[in-house]
C-alpha positions as CSV (number, residue, x, y, z in Angstrom):
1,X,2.0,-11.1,16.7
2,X,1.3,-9.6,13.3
3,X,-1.6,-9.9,11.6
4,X,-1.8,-9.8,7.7
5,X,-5.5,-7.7,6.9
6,X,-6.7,-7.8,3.4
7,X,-9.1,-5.3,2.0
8,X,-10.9,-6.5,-0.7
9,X,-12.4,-4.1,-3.5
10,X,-14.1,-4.0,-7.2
11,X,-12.2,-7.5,-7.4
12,X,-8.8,-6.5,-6.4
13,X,-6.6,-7.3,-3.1
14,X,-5.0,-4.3,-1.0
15,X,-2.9,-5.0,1.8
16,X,-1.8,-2.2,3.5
17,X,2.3,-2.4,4.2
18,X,3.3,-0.3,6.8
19,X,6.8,0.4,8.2
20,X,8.8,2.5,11.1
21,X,9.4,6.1,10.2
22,X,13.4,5.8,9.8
23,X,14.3,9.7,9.8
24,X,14.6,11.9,12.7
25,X,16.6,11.4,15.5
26,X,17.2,7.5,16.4
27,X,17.1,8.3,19.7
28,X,13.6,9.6,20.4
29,X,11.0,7.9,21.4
30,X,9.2,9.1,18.8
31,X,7.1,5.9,16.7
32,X,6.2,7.4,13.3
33,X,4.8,5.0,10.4
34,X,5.1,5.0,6.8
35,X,3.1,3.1,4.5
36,X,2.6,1.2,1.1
37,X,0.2,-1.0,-0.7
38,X,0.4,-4.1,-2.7
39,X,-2.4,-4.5,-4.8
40,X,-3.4,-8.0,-6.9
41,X,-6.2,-9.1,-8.8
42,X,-8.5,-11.4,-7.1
43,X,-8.9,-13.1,-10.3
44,X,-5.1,-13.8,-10.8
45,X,-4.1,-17.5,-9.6
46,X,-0.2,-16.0,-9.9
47,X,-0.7,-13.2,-7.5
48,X,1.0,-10.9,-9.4
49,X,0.8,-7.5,-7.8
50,X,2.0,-4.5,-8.0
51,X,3.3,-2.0,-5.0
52,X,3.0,1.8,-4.8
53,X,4.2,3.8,-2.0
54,X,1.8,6.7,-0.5
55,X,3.0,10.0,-2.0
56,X,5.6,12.2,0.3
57,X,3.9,13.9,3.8
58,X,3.7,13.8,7.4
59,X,4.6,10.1,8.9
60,X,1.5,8.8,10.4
61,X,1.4,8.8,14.1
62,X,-0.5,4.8,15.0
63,X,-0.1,1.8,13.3
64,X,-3.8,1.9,12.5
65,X,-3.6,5.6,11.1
66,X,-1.2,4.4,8.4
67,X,-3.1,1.6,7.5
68,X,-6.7,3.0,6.9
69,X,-4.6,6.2,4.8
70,X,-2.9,2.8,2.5
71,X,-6.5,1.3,2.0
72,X,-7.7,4.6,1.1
73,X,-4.5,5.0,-1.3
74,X,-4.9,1.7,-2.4
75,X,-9.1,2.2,-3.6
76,X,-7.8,5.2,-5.0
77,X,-5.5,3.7,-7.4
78,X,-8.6,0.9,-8.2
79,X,-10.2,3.9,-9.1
80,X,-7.9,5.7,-11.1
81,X,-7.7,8.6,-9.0
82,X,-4.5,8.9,-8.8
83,X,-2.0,10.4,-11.6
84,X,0.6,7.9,-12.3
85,X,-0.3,5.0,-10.6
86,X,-2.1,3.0,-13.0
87,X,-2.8,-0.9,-12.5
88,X,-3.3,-1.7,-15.8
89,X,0.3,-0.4,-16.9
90,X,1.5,-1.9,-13.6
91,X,0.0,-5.4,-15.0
92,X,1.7,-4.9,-18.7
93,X,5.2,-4.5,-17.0
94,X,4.7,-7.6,-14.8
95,X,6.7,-11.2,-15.8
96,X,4.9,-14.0,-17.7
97,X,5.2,-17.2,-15.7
């Protein structure tokens, strides 16, 4: 069973999105993870929210690996740390209900 974990920071919502490693060889036994992170104000009764993926590298090698590396990603971002990524624009671009 899968468990949905929320990190909570500076009044936003990061949830960490994590997914098999699809390149390589399908038949190794090799379990690599990739992740991304969907971020939302806590404020916003839509939920809109925006998802950037961690920038290209090594898969991560446990489930828990790639998940603590999206949080970080993800307070990052909150931070405006990282080039590109900015939640504001993100917010600007998203649908009016």
């Amino acid at each position: 069973m899968n468990s949905i974990e929320i990190c909570h920071y500076k009044g936003f919502s990061a949830q960490a999105l994590v997914y098999k490693d699809g390149s390589g060889d399908p038949r190794a036994h090799v379990r690599t993870f990739k992740v991304a992170v969907r971020i939302s104000r806590d404020d916003d009764p839509a939920r809109t929210s925006s998802l950037f993926k961690l920038p290209l590298g090594a898969p991560y090698e446990s489930l828990g690996d790639a998940r603590r590396a999206g949080w970080e990603h993800a307070r990052q971002i909150i931070d405006g740390k990282v080039p590109g990524s900015s939640l504001d624009a993100a917010s600007a671009e998203a649908p009016q209900a």
